[in-house]
MDAnalysis code that builds the backbone (N, CA, C; Angstrom):
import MDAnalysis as mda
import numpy as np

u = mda.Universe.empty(393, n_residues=131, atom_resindex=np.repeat(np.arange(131), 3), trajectory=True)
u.add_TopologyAttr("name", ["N", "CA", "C"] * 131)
u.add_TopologyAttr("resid", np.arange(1, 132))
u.add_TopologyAttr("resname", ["UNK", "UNK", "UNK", "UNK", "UNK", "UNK", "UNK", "UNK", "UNK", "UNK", "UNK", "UNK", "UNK", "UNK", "UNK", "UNK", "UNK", "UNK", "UNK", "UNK", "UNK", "UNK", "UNK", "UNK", "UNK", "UNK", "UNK", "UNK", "UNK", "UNK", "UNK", "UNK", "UNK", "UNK", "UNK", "UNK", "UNK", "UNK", "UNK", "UNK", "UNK", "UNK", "UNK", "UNK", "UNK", "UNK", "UNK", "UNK", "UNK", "UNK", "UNK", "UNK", "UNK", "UNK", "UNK", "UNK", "UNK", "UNK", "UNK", "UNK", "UNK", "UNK", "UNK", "UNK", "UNK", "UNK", "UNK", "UNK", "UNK", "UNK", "UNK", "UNK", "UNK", "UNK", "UNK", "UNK", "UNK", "UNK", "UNK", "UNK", "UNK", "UNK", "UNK", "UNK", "UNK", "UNK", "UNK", "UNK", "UNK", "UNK", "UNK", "UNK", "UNK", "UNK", "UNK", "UNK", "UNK", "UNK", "UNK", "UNK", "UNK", "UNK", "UNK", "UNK", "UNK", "UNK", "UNK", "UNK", "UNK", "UNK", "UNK", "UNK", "UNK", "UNK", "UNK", "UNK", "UNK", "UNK", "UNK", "UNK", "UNK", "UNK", "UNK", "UNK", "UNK", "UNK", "UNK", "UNK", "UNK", "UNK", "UNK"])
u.atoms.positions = np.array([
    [12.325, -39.781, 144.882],
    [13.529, -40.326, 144.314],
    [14.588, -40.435, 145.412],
    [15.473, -41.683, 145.504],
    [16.363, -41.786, 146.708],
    [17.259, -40.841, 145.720],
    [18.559, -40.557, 147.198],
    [19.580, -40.065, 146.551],
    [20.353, -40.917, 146.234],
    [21.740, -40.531, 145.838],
    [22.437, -41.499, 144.936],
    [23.159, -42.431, 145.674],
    [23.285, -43.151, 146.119],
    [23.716, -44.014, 147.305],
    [25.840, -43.641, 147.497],
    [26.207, -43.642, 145.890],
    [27.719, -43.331, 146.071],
    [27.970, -41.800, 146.165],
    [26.836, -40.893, 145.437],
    [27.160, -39.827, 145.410],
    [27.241, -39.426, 147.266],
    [26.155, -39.953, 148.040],
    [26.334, -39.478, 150.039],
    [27.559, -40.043, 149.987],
    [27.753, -41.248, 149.927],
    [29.058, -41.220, 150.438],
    [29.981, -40.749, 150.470],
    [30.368, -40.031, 148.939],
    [31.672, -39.372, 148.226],
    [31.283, -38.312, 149.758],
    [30.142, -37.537, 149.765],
    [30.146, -36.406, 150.666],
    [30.594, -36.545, 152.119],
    [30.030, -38.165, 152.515],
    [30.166, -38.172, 153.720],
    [31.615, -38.673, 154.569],
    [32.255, -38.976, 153.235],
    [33.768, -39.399, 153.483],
    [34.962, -38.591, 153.360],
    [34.229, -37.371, 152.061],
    [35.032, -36.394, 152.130],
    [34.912, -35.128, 153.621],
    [33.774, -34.850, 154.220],
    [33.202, -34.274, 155.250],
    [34.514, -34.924, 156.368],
    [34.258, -36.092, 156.627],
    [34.313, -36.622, 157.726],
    [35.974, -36.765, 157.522],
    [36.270, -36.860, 156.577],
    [38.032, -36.934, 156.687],
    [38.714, -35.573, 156.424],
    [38.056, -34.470, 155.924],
    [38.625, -33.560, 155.808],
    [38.450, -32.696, 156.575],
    [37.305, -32.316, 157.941],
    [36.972, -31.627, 158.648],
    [38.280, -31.750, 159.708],
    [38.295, -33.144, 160.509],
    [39.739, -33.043, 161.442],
    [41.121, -33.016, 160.846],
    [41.243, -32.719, 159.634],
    [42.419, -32.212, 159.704],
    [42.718, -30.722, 159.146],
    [41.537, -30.283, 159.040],
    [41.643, -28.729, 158.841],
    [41.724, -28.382, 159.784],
    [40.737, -28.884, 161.131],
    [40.657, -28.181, 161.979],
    [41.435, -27.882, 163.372],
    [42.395, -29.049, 163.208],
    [43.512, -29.203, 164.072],
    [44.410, -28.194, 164.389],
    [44.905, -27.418, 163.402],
    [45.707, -26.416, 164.218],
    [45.582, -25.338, 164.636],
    [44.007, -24.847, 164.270],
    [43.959, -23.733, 164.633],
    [42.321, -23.555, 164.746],
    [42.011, -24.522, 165.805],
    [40.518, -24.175, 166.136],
    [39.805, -23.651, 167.560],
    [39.984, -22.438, 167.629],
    [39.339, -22.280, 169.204],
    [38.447, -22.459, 169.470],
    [37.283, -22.095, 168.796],
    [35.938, -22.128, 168.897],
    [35.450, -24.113, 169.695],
    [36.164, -24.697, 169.274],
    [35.980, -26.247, 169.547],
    [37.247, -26.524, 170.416],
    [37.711, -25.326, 170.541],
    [38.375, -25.965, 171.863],
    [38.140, -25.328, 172.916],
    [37.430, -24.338, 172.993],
    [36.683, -23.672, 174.331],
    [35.538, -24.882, 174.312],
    [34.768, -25.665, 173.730],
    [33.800, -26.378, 174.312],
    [34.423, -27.796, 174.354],
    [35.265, -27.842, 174.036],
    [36.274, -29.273, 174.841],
    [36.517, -29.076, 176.182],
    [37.013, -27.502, 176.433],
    [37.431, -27.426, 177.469],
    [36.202, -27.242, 178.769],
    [34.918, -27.100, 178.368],
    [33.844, -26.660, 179.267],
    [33.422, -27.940, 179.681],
    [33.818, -29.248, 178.469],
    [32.804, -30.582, 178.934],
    [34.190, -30.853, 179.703],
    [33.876, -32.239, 180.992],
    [34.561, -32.702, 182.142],
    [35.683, -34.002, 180.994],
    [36.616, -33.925, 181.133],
    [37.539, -34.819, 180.618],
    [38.024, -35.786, 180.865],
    [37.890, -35.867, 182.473],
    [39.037, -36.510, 182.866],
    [40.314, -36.323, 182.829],
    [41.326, -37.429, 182.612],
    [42.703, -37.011, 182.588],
    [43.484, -35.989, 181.548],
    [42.176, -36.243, 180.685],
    [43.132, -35.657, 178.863],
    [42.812, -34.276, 179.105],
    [43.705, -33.495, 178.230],
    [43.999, -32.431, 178.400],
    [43.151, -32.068, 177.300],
    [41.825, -30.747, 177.006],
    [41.392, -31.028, 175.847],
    [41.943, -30.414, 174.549],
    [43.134, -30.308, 174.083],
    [44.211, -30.521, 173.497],
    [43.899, -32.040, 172.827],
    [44.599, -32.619, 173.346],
    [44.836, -34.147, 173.001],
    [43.614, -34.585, 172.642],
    [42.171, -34.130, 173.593],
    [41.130, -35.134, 173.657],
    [40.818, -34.319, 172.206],
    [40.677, -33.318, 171.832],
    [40.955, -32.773, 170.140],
    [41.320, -33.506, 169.336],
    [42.671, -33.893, 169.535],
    [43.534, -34.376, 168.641],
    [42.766, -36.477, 168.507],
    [42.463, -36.832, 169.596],
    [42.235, -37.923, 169.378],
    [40.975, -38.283, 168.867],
    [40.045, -37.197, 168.921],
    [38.706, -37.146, 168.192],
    [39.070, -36.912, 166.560],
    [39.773, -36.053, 166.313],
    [40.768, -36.003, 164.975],
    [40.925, -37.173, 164.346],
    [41.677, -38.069, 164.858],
    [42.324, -39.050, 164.575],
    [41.087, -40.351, 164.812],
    [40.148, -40.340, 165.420],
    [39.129, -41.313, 165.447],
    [38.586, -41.003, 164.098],
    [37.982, -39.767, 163.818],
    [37.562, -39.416, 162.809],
    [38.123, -39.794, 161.316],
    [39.069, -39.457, 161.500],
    [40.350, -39.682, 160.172],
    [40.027, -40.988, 159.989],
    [40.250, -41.675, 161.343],
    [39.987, -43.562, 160.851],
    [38.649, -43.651, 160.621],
    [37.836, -43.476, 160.997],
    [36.431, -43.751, 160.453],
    [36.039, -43.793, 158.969],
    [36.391, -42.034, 158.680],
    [36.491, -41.827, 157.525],
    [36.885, -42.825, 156.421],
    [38.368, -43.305, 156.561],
    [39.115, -43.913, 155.797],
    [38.603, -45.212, 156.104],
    [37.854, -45.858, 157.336],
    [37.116, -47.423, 157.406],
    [36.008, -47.226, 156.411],
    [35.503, -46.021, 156.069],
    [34.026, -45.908, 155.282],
    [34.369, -45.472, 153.818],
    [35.329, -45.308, 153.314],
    [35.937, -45.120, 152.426],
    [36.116, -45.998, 151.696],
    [37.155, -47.464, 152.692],
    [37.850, -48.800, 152.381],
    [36.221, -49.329, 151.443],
    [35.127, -49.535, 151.895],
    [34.013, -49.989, 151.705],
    [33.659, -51.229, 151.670],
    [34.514, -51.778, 153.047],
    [34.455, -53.389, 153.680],
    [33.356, -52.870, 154.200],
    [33.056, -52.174, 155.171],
    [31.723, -52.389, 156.488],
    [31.105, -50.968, 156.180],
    [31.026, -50.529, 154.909],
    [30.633, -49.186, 155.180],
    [29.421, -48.765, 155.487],
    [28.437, -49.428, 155.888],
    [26.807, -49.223, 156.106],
    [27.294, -49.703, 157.663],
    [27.128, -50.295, 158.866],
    [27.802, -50.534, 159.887],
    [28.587, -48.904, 160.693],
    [29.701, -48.373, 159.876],
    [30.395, -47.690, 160.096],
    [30.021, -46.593, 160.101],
    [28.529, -46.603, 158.567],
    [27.951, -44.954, 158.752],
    [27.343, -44.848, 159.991],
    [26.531, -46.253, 160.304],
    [25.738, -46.000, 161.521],
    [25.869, -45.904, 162.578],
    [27.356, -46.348, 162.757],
    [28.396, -45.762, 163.866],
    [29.002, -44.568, 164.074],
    [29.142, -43.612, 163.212],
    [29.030, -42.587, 162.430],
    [28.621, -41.275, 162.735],
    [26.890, -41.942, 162.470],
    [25.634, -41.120, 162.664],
    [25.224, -41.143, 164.604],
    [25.769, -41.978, 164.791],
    [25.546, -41.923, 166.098],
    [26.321, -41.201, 166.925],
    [27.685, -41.131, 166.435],
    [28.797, -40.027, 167.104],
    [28.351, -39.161, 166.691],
    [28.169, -38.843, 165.801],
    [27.828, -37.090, 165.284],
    [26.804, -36.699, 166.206],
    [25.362, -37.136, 166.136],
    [24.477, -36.962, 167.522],
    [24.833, -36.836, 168.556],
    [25.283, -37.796, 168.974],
    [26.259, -37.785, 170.090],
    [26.721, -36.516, 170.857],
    [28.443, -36.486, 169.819],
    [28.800, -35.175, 169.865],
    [28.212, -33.643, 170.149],
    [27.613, -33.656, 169.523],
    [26.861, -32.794, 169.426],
    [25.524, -32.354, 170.153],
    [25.288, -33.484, 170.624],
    [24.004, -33.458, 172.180],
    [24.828, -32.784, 173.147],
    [25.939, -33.820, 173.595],
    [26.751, -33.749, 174.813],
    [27.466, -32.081, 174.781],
    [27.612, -31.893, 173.510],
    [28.219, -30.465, 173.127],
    [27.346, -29.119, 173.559],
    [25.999, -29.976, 173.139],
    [24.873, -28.727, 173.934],
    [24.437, -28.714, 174.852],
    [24.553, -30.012, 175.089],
    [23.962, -29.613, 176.981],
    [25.319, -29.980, 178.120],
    [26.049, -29.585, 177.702],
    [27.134, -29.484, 178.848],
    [28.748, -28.336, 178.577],
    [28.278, -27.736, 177.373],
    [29.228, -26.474, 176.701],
    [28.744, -25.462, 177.559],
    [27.996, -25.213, 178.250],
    [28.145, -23.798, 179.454],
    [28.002, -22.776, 178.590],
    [27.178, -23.309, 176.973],
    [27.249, -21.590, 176.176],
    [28.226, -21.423, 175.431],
    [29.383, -22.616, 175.550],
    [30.131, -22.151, 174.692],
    [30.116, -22.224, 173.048],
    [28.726, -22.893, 172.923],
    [27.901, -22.930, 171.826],
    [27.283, -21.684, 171.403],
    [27.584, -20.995, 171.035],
    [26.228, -19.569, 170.866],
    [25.600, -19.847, 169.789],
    [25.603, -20.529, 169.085],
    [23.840, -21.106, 168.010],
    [23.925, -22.513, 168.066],
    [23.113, -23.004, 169.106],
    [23.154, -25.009, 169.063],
    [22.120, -25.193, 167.907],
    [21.276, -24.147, 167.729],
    [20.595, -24.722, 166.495],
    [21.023, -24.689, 164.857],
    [22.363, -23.556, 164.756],
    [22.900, -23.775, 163.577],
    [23.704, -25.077, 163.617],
    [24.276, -25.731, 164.885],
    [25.009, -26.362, 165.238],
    [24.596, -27.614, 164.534],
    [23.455, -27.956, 164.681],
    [22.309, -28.688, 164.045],
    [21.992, -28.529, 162.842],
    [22.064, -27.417, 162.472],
    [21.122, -27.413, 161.139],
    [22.682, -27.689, 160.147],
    [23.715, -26.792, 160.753],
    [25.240, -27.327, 159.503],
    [25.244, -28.937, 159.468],
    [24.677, -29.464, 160.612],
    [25.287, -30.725, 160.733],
    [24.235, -32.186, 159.901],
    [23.242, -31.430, 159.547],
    [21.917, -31.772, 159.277],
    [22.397, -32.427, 157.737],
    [22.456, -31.802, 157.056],
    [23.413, -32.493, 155.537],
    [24.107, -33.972, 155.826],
    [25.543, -33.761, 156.775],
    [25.925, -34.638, 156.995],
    [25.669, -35.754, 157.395],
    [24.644, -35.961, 158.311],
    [23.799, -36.949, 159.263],
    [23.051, -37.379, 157.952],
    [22.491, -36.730, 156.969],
    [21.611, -37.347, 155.654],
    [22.201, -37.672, 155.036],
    [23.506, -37.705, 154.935],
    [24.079, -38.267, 153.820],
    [24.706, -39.839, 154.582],
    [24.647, -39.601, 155.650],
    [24.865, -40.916, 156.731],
    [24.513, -41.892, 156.577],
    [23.299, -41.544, 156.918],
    [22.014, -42.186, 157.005],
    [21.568, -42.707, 155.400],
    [21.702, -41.993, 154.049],
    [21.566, -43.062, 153.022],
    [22.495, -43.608, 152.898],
    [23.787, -43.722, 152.998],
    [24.800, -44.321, 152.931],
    [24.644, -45.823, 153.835],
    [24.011, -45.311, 155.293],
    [23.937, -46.929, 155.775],
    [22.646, -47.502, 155.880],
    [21.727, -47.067, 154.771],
    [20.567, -47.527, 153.885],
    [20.931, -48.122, 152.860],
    [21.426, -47.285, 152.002],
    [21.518, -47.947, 150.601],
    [23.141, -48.242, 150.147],
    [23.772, -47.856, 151.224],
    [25.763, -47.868, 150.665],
    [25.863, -48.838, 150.378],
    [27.538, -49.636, 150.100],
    [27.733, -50.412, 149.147],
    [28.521, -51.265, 150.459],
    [28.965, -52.733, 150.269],
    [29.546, -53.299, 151.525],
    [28.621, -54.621, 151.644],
    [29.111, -55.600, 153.022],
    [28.549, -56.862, 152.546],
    [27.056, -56.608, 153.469],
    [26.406, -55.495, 154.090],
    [25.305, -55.802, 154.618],
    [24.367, -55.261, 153.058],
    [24.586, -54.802, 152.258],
    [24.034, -54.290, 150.995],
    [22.829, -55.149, 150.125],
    [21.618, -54.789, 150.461],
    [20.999, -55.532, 149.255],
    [21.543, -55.744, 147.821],
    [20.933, -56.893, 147.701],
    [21.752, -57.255, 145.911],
    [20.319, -57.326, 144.984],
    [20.430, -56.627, 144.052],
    [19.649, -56.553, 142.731],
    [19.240, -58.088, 142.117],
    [18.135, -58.460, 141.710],
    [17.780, -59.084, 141.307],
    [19.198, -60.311, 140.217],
    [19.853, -58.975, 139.234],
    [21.281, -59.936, 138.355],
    [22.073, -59.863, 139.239],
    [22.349, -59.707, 140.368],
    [23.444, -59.945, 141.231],
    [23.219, -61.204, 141.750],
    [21.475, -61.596, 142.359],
    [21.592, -62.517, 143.328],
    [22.155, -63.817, 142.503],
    [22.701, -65.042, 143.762],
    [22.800, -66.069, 143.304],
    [21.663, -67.326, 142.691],
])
C-alpha cells in the first residue's frame, strides 16, 4: 500500500519549516559542525542562519503546491547532501553519523513520496481528471 501522498507532505513541510526555526537560537551541537566544515567568508553563525532561511523558503515553496514534486526532489537532495558533507568533513563533531541517518531516514521518505506521488503540475492525473 503507498502512503498517503498529502498525509508525507503535511510531515515533510511541517519537518522542514519548523526544524530552522526552533533551532536558531540556541543550537550548539550544529554549530560546532558548521564550524569544523571550511566556509569561506561566512561566519558559521550566518552560514546557520542562511541555511535557516533557505529552509524556511523551501518549506513554504512545498507548501504553496505550485512545484511541489520538483522542490521535494530538491529537497531530498539537500538533506543527503547536508548530511554526507556533515559526515565526512565534521572532524567528529558528529558522535552518531548513523543516528544522524537513521533520524533523518523518515524525512527523506516522506520526500521522496511526496515527489512521487505529491500534488502540483508534474502530478499524474486519474483517469476523471484527464482531458
Amino acid at each position: 500500500m503507498l502512503p498517503d501522498p498529502g498525509r508525507a507532505q503535511a510531515v515533510a513541510e511541517k519537518a522542514q519549516i519548523a526544524e530552522p526555526l526552533l533551532s536558531l537560537p540556541d543550537a550548539p551541537h550544529e554549530l560546532a559542525i558548521v564550524q569544523s566544515v571550511a566556509l569561506g567568508p561566512l561566519t558559521p553563525l550566518l552560514f546557520m542562519r542562511l541555511i535557516g532561511i533557505g529552509e524556511t523558503l523551501l518549506g513554504l515553496g512545498v507548501l504553496s503546491g505550485l512545484y511541489s514534486r520538483p522542490l521535494a526532489w530538491f529537497q531530498g537532495v539537500l538533506l543527503v547532501l547536508m548530511n554526507g558533507i556533515g559526515i565526512a568533513f565534521s572532524g567528529g563533531a558528529i558522535a552518531d553519523p548513523v543516528g544522524l541517518v537513521l533520524r533523518n531516514l523518515p524525512l527523506l521518505l516522506c520526500i521522496a513520496a511526496l515527489g512521487v506521488h505529491g500534488p502540483g503540475t508534474l502530478a499524474p492525473r486519474s483517469g476523471a481528471e484527464k482531458r
